[in-house]
SEDO-265273 format. One record per residue (C-alpha): x, y, z. Coordinates in steps of 0.5 Angstrom, whole numbers, padded with zeros to 4 digits. Last residue first. Layout:
<pts>
PT      x      y      z
PT      X      Y      Z
...
</pts>
This chain:
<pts>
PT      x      y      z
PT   0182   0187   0212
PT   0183   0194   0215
PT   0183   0198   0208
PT   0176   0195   0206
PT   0173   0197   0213
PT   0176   0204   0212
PT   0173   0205   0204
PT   0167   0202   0206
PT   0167   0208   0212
PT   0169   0213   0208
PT   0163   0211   0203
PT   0164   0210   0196
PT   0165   0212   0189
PT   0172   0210   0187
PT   0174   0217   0187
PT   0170   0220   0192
PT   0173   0214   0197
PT   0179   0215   0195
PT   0179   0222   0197
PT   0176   0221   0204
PT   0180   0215   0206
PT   0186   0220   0204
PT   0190   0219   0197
PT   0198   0217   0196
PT   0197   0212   0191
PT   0196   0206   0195
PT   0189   0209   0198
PT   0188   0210   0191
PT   0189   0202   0189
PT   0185   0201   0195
PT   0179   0205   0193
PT   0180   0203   0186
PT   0179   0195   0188
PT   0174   0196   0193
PT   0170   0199   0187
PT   0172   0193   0182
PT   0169   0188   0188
PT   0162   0192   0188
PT   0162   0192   0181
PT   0162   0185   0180
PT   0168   0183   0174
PT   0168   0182   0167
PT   0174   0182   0165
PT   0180   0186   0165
PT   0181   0194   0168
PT   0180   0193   0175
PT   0183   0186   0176
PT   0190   0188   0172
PT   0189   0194   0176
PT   0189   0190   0183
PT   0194   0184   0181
PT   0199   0189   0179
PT   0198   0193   0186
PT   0198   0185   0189
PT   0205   0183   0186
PT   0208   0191   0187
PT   0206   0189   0195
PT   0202   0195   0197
PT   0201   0201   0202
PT   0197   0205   0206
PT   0201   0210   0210
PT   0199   0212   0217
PT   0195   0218   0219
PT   0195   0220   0226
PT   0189   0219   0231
PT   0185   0225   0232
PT   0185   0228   0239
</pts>
């Protein structure tokens, strides 16, 4: 039995400070990746879709999601 589904979200604080970082500076990729992945995830997304968006694994994007 698959284990259900709980809802990713985000300080407004920590939302701000994440587009903020994806969209300014000049930034290591992978960082800017996890960014996007959680910014998705908090969008309403699945591990899957959030993934394909940021251009990651499901799996990274669930490592990233758990920390």
């Amino acid at each position: 039995m698959a284990r259900p589904i709980t809802r990713f979200t985000l300080p407004a604080a920590d939302q701000a400070a994440l587009e903020d970082f994806t969209r300014t500076g000049c930034r290591p990729v992978r960082a800017v990746r996890r960014a996007q992945a959680l910014l998705a995830l908090a969008a309403g997304q699945s591990q899957q879709q959030a993934a394909t968006t940021a251009g990651l694994s499901r799996q990274t994007v669930s490592q990233v999601r758990q920390r």
